[in-house]
C-alpha positions in Angstrom: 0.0 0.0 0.0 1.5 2.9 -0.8 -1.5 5.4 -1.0 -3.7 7.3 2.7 -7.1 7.4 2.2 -8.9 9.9 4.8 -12.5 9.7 5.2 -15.1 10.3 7.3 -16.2 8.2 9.8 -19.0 7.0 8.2 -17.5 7.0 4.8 -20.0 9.1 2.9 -17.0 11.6 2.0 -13.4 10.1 1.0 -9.9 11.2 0.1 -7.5 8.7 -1.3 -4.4 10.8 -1.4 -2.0 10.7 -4.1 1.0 8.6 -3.9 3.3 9.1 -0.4 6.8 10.3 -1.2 7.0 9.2 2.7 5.8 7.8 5.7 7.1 8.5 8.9 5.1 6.4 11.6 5.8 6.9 15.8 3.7 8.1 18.7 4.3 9.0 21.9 3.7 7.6 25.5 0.6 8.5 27.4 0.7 8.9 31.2 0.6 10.9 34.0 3.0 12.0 36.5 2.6 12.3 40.7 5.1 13.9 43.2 4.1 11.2 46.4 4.3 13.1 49.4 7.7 11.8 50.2 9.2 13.6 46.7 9.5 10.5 44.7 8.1 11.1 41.8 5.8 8.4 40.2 4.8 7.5 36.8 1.4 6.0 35.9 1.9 4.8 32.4 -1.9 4.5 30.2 -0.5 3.4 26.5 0.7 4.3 23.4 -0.4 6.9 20.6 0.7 6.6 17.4 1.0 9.3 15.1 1.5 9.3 11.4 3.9 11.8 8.7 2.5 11.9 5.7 4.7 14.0 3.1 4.1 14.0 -0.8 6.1 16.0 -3.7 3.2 17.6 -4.9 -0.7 17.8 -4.2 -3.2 18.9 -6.5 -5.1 22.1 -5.5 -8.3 20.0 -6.0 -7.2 17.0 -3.4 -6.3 20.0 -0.8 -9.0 21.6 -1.0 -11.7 18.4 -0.7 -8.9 18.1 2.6 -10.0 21.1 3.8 -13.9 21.1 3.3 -13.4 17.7 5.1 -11.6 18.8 8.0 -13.4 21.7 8.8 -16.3 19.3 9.6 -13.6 18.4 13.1 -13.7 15.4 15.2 -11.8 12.2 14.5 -11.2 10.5 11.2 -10.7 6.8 9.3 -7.3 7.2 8.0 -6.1 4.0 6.1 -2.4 3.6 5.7 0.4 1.3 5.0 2.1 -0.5 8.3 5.3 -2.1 8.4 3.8 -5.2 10.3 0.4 -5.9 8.6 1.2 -4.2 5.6 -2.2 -2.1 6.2 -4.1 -0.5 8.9 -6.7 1.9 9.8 -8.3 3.6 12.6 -9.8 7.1 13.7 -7.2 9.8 13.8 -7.3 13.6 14.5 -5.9 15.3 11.5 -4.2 18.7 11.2 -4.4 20.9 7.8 -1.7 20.3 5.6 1.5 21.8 5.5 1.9 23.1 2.0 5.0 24.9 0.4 5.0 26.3 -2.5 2.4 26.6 -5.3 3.1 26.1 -9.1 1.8 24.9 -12.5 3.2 21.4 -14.0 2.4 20.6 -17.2 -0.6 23.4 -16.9 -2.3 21.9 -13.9 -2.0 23.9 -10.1 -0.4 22.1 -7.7 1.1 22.6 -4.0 4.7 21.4 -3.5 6.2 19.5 -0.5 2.8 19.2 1.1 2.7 17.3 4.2 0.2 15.9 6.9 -0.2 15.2 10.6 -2.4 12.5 12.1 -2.9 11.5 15.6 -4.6 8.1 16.7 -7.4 8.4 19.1 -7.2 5.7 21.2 -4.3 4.6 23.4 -2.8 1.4 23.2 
């Protein structure tokens, strides 16, 4: 798999993005952190949050802006994408507006370069 598709939870609007130049995939740990009244400091650990990078050479203006009209709806949405492990996966992420650079013509068609997206996993595991 080498393509995101964003959609929305329901599936009545999706995005399958163009081809991913590349995929960065981490997360970060969840917990919390006490001082116990004798100074140590302890560490209550919940789970795991993965987040995905998304970068692409160039977007066309038309895939950015059905991103937009579909993030300004908010809340949390099915992102498909490839996984090292099972090869794909998908869940509900919060995604952030892309990151887009500079805008040009190629071959007579507008297009942003070195776009980029951010998407966070809602649940913890």
């Amino acid at each position: 798999m080498d393509r995101i598709t964003i959609s929305s939870p329901d599936r009545a609007v999706e995005i399958i993005m163009p081809r991913v130049r590349a995929v960065t995939l981490g997360g970060e740990e969840v917990a919390t952190e006490k001082a116990m009244a004798s100074g140590r400091l302890v560490k209550e650990v919940k789970g795991f949050r993965a987040t995905i990078r998304a970068e692409w050479e160039w977007l066309p203006v038309e895939t950015v802006r059905r991103l937009h009209e579909l993030l300004r709806r908010g809340g949390y949405f099915l992102v498909e994408y490839p996984d090292p492990v099972a090869g794909a996966a998908s869940g509900l992420f919060s995604v952030n507006y892309p990151d887009v650079g500079i805008f040009r013509f190629v071959a007579g068609e507008p297009r942003w370069y070195g776009a980029s997206l951010t998407m966070k996993a809602q649940e913890v595991v």
